[in-house]
C-alpha positions as CSV (number, residue, x, y, z in Angstrom):
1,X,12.9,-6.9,-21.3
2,X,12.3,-5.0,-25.3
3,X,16.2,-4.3,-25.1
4,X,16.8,-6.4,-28.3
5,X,15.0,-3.5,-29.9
6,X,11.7,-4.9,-29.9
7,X,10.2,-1.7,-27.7
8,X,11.8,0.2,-31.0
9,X,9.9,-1.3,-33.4
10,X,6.8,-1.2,-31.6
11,X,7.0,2.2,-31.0
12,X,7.9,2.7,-34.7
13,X,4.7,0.7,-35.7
14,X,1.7,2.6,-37.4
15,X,-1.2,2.6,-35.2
16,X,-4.2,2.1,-34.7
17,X,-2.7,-1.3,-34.5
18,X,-4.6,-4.7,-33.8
19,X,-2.9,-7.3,-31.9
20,X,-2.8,-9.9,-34.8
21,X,-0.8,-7.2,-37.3
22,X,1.5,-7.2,-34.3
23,X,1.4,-11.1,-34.2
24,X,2.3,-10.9,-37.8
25,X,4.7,-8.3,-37.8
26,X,7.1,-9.0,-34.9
27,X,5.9,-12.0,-33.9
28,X,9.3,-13.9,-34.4
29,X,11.0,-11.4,-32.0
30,X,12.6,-12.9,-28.9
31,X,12.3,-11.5,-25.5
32,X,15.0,-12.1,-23.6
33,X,13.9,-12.9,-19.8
34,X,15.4,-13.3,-16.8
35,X,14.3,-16.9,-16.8
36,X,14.8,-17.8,-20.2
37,X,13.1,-16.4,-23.6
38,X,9.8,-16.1,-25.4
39,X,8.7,-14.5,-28.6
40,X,6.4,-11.5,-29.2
41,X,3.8,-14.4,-31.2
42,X,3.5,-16.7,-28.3
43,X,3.4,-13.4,-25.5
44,X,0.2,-11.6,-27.6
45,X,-1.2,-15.4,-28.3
46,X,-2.1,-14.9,-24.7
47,X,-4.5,-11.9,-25.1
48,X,-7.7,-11.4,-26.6
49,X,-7.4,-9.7,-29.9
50,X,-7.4,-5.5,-29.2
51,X,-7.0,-2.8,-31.1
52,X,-3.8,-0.4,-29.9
53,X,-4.6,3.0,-30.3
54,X,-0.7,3.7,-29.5
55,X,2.6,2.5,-28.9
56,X,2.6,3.0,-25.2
57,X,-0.8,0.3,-24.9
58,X,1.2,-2.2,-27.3
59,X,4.0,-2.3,-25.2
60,X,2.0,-2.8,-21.6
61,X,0.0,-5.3,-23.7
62,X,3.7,-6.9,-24.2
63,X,4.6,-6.5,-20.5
64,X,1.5,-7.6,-18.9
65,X,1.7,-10.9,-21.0
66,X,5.0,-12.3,-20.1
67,X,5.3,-15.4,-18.4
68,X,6.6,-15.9,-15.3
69,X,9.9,-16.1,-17.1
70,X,10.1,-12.5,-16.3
71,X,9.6,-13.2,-12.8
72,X,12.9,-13.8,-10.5
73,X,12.0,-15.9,-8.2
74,X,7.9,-17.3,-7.9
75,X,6.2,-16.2,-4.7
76,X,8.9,-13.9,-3.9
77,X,8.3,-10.9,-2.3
78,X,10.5,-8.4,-0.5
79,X,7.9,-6.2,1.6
80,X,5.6,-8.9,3.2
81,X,6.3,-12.0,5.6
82,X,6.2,-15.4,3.7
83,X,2.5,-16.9,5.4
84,X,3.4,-19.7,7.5
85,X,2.9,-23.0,5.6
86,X,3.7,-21.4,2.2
87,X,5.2,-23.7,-0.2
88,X,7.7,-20.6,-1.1
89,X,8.7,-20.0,3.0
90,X,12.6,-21.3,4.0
91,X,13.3,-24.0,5.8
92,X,13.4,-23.4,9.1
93,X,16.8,-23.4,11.0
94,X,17.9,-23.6,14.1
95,X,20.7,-22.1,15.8
């Protein structure tokens, strides 16, 4: 997801760090997600303001906040059983 280099330049940032001098800084950075993009401003919008003591909590702050954009596919999961009547289970076939 921080391929474009964005992970580099927030590990690269000075910290303490708050999350609106990240806003600020790399806020016009674009994520590139499976399901489309966002940028760092609108991803940190989402959280309360915080104070990053290091590079490591920016970045989980930045992966925590995604959209399901990041997602593949909604309701998707490989290790339980989809609950009958789930609006995400398969139709039904019949052999």
């Amino acid at each position: 997801m921080l391929l474009n280099g964005t992970g580099d330049v927030i590990d690269d940032h000075e910290y303490p760090a708050t999350t609106e001098e990240l806003i600020e800084e790399y806020g016009d950075r674009t994520l590139e997600l499976p399901n489309g993009t966002e940028t760092v401003g609108d991803v940190l919008a989402r959280l309360e303001s915080e104070t990053f003591e290091n590079s490591e909590d920016a970045r989980f702050a930045v992966y925590s906040a995604v959209s399901d954009k990041a997602v593949g596919r909604v309701g998707y999961s490989d290790r339980d059983p989809t609950p009958v009547g789930s609006p995400y289970s398969p139709d039904a076939v019949s052999f």
